[in-house]
C-alpha positions as YAML, in Angstrom:
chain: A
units: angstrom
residues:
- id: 1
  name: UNK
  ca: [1.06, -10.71, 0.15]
- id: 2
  name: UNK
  ca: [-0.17, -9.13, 3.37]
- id: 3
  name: UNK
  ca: [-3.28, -6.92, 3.26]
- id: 4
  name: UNK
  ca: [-3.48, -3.98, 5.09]
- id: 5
  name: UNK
  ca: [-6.55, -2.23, 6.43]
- id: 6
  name: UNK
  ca: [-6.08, 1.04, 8.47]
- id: 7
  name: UNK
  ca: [-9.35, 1.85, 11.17]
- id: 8
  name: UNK
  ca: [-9.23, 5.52, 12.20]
- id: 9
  name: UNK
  ca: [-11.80, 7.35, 13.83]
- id: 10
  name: UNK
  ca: [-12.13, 9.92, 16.71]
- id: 11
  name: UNK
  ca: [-11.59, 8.89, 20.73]
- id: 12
  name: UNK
  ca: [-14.51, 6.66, 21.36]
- id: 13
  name: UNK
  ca: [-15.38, 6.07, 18.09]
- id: 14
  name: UNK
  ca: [-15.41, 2.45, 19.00]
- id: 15
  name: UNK
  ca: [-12.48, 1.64, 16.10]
- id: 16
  name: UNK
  ca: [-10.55, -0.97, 18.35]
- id: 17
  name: UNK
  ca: [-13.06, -2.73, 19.73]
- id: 18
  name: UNK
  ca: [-14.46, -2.95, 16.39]
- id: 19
  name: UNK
  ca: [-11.15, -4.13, 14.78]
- id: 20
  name: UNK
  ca: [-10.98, -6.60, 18.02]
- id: 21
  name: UNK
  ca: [-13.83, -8.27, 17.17]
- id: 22
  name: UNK
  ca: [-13.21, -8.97, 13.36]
- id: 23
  name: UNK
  ca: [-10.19, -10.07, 14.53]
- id: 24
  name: UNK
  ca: [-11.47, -12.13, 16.99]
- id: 25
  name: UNK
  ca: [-14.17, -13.96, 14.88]
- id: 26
  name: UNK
  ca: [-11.75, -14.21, 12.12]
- id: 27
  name: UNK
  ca: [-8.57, -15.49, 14.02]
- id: 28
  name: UNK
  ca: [-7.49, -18.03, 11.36]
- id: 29
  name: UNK
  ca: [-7.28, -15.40, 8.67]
- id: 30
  name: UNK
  ca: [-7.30, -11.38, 10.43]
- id: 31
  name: UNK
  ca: [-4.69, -9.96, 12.93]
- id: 32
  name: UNK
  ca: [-5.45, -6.95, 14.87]
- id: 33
  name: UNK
  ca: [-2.71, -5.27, 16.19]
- id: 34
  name: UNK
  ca: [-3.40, -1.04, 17.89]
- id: 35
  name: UNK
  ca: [-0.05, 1.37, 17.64]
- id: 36
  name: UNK
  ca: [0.29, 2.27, 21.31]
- id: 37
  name: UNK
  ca: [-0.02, -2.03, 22.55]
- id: 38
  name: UNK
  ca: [2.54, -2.80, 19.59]
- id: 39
  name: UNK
  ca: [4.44, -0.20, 21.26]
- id: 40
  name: UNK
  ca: [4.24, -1.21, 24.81]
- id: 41
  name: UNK
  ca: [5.01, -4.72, 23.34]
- id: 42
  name: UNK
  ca: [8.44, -3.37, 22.15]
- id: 43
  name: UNK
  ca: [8.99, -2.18, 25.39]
- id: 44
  name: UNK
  ca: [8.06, -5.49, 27.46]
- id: 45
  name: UNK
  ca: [10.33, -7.39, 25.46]
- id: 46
  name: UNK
  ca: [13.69, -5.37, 26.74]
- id: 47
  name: UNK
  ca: [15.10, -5.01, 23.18]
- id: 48
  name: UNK
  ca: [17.35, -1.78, 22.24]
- id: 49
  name: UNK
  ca: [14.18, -0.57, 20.42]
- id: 50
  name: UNK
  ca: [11.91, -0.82, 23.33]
- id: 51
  name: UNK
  ca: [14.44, 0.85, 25.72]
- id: 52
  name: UNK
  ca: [14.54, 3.52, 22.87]
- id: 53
  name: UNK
  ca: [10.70, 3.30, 22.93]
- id: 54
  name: UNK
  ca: [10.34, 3.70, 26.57]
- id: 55
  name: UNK
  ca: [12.49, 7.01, 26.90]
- id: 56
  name: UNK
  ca: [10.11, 8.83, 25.25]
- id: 57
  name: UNK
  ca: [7.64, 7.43, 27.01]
- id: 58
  name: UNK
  ca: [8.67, 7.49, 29.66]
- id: 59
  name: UNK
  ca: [9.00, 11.27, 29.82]
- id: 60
  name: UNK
  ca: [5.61, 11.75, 28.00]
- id: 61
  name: UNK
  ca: [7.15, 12.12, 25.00]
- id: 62
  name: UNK
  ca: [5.75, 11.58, 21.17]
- id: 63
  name: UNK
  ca: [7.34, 8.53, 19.88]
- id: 64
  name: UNK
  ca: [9.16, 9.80, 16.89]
- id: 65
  name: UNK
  ca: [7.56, 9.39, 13.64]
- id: 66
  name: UNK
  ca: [10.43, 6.64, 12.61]
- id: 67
  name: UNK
  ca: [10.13, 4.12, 15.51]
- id: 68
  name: UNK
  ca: [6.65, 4.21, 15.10]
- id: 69
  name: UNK
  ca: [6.41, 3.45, 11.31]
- id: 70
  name: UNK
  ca: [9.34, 0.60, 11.90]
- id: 71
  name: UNK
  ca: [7.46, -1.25, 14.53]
- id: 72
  name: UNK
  ca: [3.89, -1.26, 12.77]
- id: 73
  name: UNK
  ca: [5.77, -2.85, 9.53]
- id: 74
  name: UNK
  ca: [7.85, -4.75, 11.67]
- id: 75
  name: UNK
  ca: [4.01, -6.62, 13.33]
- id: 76
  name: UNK
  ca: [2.75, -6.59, 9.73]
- id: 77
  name: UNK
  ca: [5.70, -8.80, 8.34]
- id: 78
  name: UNK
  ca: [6.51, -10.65, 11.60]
- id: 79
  name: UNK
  ca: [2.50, -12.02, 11.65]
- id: 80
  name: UNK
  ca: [1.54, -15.26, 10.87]
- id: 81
  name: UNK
  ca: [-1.57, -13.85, 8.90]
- id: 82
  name: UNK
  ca: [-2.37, -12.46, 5.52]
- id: 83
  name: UNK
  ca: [-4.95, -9.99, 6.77]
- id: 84
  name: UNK
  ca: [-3.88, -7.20, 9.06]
- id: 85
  name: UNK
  ca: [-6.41, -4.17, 10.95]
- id: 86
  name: UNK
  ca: [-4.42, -1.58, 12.39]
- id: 87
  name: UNK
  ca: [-6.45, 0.82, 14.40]
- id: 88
  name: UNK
  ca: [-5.67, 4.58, 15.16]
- id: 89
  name: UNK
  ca: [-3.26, 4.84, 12.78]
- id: 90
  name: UNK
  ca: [-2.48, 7.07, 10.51]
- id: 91
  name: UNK
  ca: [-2.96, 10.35, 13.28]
- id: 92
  name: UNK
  ca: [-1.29, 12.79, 11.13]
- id: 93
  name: UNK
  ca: [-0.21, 14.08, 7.94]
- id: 94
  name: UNK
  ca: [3.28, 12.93, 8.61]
- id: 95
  name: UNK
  ca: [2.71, 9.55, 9.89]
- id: 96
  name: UNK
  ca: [0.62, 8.89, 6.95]
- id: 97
  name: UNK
  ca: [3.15, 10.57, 4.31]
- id: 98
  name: UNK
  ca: [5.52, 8.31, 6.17]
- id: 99
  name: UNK
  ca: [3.44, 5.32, 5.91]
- id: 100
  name: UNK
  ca: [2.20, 5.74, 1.54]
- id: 101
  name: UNK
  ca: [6.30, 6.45, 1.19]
- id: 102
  name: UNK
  ca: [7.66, 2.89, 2.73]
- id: 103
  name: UNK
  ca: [4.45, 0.66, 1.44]
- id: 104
  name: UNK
  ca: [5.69, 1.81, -2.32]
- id: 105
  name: UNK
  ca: [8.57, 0.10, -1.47]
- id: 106
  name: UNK
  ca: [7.35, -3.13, 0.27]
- id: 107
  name: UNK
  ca: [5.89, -4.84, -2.44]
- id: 108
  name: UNK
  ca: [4.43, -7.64, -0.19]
- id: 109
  name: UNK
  ca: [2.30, -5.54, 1.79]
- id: 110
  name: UNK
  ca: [-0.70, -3.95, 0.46]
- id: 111
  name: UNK
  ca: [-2.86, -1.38, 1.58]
- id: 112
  name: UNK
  ca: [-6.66, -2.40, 1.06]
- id: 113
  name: UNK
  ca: [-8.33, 0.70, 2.43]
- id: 114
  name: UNK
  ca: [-8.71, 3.15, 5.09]
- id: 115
  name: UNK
  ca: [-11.82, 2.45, 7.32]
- id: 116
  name: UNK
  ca: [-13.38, 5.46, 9.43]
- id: 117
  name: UNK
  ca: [-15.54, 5.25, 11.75]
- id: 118
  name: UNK
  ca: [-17.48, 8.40, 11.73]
- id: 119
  name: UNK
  ca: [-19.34, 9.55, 15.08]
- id: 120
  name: UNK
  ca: [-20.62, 12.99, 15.99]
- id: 121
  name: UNK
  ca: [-18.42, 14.59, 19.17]
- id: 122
  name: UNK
  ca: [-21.10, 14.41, 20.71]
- id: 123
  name: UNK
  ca: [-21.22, 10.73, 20.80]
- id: 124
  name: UNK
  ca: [-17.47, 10.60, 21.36]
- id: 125
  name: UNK
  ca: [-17.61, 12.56, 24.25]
- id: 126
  name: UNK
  ca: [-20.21, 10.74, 25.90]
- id: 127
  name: UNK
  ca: [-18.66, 7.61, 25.42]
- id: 128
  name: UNK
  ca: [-15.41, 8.49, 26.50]
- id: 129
  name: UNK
  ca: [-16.44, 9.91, 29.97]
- id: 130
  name: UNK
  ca: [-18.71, 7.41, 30.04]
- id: 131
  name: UNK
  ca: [-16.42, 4.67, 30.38]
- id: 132
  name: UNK
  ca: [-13.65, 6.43, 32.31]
- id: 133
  name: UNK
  ca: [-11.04, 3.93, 32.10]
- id: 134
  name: UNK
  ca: [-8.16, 6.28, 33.52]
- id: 135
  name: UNK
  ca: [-6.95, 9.71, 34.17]
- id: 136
  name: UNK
  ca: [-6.90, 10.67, 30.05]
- id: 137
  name: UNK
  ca: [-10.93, 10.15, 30.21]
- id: 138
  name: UNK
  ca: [-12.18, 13.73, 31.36]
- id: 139
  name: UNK
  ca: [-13.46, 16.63, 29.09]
- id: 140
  name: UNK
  ca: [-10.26, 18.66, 29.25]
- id: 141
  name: UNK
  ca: [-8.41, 15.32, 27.44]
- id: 142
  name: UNK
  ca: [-11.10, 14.51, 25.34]
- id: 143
  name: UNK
  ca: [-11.53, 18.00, 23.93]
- id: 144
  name: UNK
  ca: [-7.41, 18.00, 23.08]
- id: 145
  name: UNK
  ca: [-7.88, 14.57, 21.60]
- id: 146
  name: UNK
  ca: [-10.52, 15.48, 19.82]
- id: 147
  name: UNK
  ca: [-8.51, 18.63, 18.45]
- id: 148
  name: UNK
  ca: [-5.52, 16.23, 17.46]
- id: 149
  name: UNK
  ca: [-7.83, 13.82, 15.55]
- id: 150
  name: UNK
  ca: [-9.98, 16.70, 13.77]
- id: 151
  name: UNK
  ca: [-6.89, 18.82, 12.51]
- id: 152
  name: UNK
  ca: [-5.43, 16.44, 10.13]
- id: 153
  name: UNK
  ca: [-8.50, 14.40, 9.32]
- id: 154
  name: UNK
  ca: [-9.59, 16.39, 6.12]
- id: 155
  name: UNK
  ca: [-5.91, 16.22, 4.58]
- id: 156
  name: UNK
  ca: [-6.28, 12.35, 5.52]
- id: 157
  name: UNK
  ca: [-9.52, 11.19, 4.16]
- id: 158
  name: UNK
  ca: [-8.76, 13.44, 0.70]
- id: 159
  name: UNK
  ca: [-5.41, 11.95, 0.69]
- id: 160
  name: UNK
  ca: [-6.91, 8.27, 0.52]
- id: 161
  name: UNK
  ca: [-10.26, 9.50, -0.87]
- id: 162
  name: UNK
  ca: [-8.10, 10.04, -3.77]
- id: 163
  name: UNK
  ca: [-6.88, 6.99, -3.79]
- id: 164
  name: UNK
  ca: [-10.48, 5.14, -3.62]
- id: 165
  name: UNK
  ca: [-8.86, 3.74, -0.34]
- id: 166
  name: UNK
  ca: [-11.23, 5.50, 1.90]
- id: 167
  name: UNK
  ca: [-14.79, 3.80, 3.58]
- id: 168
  name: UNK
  ca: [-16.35, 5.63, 5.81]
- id: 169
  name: UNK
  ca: [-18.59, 3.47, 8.41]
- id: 170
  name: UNK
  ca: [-21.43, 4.77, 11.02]
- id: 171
  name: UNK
  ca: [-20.43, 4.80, 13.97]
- id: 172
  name: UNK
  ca: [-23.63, 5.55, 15.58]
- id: 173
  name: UNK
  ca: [-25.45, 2.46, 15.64]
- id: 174
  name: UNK
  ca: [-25.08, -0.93, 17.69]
- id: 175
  name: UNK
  ca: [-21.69, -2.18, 17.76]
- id: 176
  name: UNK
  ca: [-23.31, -5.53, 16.41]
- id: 177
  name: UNK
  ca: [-24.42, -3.52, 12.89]
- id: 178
  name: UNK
  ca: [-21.21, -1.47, 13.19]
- id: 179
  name: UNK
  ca: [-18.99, -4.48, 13.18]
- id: 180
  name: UNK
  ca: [-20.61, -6.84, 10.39]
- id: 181
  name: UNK
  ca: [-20.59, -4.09, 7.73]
- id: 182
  name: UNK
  ca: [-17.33, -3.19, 8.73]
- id: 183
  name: UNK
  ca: [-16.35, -7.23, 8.57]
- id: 184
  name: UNK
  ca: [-18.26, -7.57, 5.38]
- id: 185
  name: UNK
  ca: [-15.94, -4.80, 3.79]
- id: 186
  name: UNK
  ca: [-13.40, -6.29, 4.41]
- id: 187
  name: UNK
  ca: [-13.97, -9.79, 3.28]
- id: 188
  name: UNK
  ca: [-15.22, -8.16, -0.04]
- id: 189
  name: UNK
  ca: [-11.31, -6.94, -0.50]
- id: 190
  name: UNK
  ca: [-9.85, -10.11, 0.36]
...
């Protein structure tokens, strides 16, 4: 039985580096895997799929809701461990519809919870342009980003809320204290 924990949380919220180092202290028992690398994965591996994968791409295209859903079940069966993060996923109402509709029919994957890291925009935004990794890190970006993330959130965290799926986590604090209560979480579920 695979165990499934979803990490959302706004741009700069810290949620993969987070979910990178759980994994990382944890590698005999927790995989971390983030949508866009699984993705790009696809991609680098020249199958059908990733061609697929790449046209949209490509042309700056959304993946369609599908291909997306297929390839994050696809890592969560294909891994070698039990325990499986998945950060920045779900991002909308649909992809998280899409996700609760296909894990009531995979009976060996379960979904543990829904961890969000909660910071104030403020704190995104200052991270994000802070680190400027690429041409996606300036203010116009972030505020869209930010937009995408905000709309759906409320219909998200009622959605698993109501499900007793949801933990929210401060994001505010040092990423040591942010990732051992996040880590501790988890290993209370498993």
């Amino acid at each position: 039985m695979k165990k499934l924990f979803l990490i959302i949380g706004a741009p700069g919220s810290g949620k993969t580096t987070d979910a990178n180092l759980i994994a990382k202290r944890n590698e005999e028992l927790i995989a971390h895997y983030s949508t866009g690398e699984l993705l790009r994965e696809e991609m680098a591996k020249g199958t059908q799929l990733g061609a697929l994968i790449g046209s949209f791409v490509n042309e700056g295209k959304l993946v369609p809701l599908d291909i997306v859903i297929d390839t994050i079940v696809s890592a969560i069966k294909n891994s070698d461990k039990d325990i499986i993060l998945i950060d920045g996923f779900p991002r909308s109402v649909e992809q998280m519809k899409a996700l609760d509709e296909i894990l009531k029919k995979e009976p060996d994957i379960k979904l543990e919870a829904v961890i969000e890291v909660e910071v104030s925009e403020e704190t995104a935004k200052e991270r994000v342009l802070g680190r400027a990794r690429g041409a996606d890190d300036n203010v116009e970006v972030f505020n869209n980003r930010m937009k995408v993330y905000l709309e759906p959130l409320p219909e998200i965290e009622k959605f698993y809320e109501s499900k007793g799926l949801l933990k929210k986590i401060n994001g505010e604090r040092g990423i040591e204290e942010i990732v051992d209560e996040m880590e501790e979480f988890i290993k209370s579920k498993i």
